[in-house]
N, C-alpha and C positions, 0 to 999 in steps of 0.2 A: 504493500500500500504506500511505499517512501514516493512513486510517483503521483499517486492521487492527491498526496499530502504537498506535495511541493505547487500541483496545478491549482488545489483548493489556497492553498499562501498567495497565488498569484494572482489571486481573486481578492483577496485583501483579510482573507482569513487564517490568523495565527493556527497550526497546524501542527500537529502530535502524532508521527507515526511510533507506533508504539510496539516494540517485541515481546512478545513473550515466550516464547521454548524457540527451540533449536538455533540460537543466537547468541554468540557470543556472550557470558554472564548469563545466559539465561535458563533454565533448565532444559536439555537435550528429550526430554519426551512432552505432548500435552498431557497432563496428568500434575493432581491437586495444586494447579494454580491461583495462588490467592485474588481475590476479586480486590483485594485493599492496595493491591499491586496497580491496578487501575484507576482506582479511587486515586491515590499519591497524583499519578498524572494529570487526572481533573482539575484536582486543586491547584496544581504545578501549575498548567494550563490555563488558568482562569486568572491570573495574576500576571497574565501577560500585559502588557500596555497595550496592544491593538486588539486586545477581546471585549468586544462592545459588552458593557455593564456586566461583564464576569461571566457571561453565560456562554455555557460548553455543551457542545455536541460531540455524541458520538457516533461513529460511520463504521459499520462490520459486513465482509462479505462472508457466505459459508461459514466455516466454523467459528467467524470473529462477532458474526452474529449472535452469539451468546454470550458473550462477556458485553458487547454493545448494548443487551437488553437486560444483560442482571445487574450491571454495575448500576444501570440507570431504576432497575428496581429497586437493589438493596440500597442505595447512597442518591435517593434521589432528590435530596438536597444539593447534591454537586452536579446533577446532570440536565438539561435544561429543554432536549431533543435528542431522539434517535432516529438513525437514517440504517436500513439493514440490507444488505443485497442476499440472494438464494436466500433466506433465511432457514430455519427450522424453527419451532415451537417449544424444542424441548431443551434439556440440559444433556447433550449427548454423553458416552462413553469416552474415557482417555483414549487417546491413540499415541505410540499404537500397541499399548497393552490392556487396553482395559483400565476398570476402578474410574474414578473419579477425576472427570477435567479439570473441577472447579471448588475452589470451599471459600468461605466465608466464616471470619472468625476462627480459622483455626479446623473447622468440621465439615466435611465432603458436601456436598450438593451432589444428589444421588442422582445417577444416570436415569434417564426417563422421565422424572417431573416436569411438569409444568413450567415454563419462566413465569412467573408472577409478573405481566407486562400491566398489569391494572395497579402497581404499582408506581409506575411512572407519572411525575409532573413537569409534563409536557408531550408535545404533540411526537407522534412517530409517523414515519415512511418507509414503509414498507415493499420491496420489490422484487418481483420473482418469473420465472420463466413457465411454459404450461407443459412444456416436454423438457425440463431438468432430468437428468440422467442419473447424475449425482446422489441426491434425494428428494424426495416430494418439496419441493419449495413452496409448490403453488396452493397446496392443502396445508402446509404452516400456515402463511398467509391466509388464510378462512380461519384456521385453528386460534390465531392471533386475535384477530377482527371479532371471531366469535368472542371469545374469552375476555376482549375489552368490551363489548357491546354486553352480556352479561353482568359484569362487573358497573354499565354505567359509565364510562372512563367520561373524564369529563374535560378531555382536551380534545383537539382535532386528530384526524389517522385517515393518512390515505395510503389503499392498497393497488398496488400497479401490480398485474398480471399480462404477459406478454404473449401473445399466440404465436407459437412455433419457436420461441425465445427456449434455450436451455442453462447450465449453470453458468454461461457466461454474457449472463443478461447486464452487466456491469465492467467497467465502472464508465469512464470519460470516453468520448466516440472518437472516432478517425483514425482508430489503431487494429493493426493488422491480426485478426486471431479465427484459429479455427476451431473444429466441435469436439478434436480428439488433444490431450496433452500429455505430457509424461509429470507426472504425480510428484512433486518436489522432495517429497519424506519417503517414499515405497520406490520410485523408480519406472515404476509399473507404467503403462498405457491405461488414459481412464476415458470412456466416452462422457461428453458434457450434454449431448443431447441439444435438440433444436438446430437450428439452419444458420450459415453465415449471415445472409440478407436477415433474417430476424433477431438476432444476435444484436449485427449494428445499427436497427432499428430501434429498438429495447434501448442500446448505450444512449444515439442519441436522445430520444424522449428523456429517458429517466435522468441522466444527466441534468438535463434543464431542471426537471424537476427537483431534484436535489439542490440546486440553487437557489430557485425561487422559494424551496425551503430553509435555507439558512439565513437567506436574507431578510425573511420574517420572524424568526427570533427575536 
């Protein structure tokens, strides 16, 4: 995401790309990652001089989608908007052993639950492909929508759904990419599902969209 982070800066927004496992300092598996580890950066973040009245957003694609939506659950005092691409709905599995991706306080966040997204104060954007390959993106997104609608959520959320778009419905358009990739952590061949023409359909729409989302903050 160091490029997303650098094109969003150049929009005039202080920008946090953020590692966590397999990076230098970092821990070499995902597995019980502290969400406080994210939180530090918010704060960090919000005390920047060019972050309009301290308020911080967070941006996750696929697996980054879940610490995007529980930092801003559990600490949502520091989090102000979430932006999520493929999303999931849930607290996945570590990878790539198993146990726990996530804890808080010290104590796992169990694979399978729920993200408490009714939790959040403030609006989320949500974005996802209709033939994701990867996983159900597009029934998170319902999963999501439901569970705030439910709950009453009492800020805005809009859900963008993409026909023929797969898991690489994101991020910023005009960049070259196709529907098969070689897996960064496994090595493996993984298909992403959906078409190139839908693909950078999907980037440019949502793109815009993610801006006219930040700009309203």
């Amino acid at each position: 995401m160091a490029a997303d982070a650098a094109l969003l800066a150049s929009h005039g927004y202080p920008t946090l790309a953020l590692a966590y496992f397999r990076y230098p300092g970092r821990p070499n598996q995902l597995q019980d990652i502290p969400l406080e580890y994210f939180a530090t950066a918010a704060r960090r973040l919000a005390t920047e001089s060019g972050v309009r009245r301290g308020r911080v957003a967070t941006l996750g694609y696929s697996r980054g989608t879940e610490p995007a939506m529980l930092v801003g659950a559990y600490f949502p005092e520091l989090i102000d908007g979430v932006v999520v691409y493929a999303p999931t709905s849930r607290a996945e599995t570590g990878f790539p052993n198993g146990g726990a991706a996530w804890t808080r306080a010290g104590k796992p966040i169990a694979a399978g639950s729920p993200i408490p997204v009714e939790r959040l104060d403030g609006p989320i954007l949500l974005l996802a492909g209709d033939d994701d390959k990867v996983w159900p993106s597009a029934r998170s997104v319902q999963e999501v929508t439901d569970r705030l609608d439910a709950h009453r959520f009492g800020h805005p959320r809009q859900a963008l759904v993409y026909p023929q778009a797969g898991h690489g419905v994101g991020t910023f358009p005009f960049q070259p990419a196709g529907t098969t990739v070689i897996h960064p952590v496994s090595g493996g061949l993984i298909a992403l599902g959906g078409t190139r023409p839908a693909n950078a359909a999907a980037r440019r729409d949502g793109w815009s969209k993610v801006l006219e989302f930040l700009e309203q903050l």
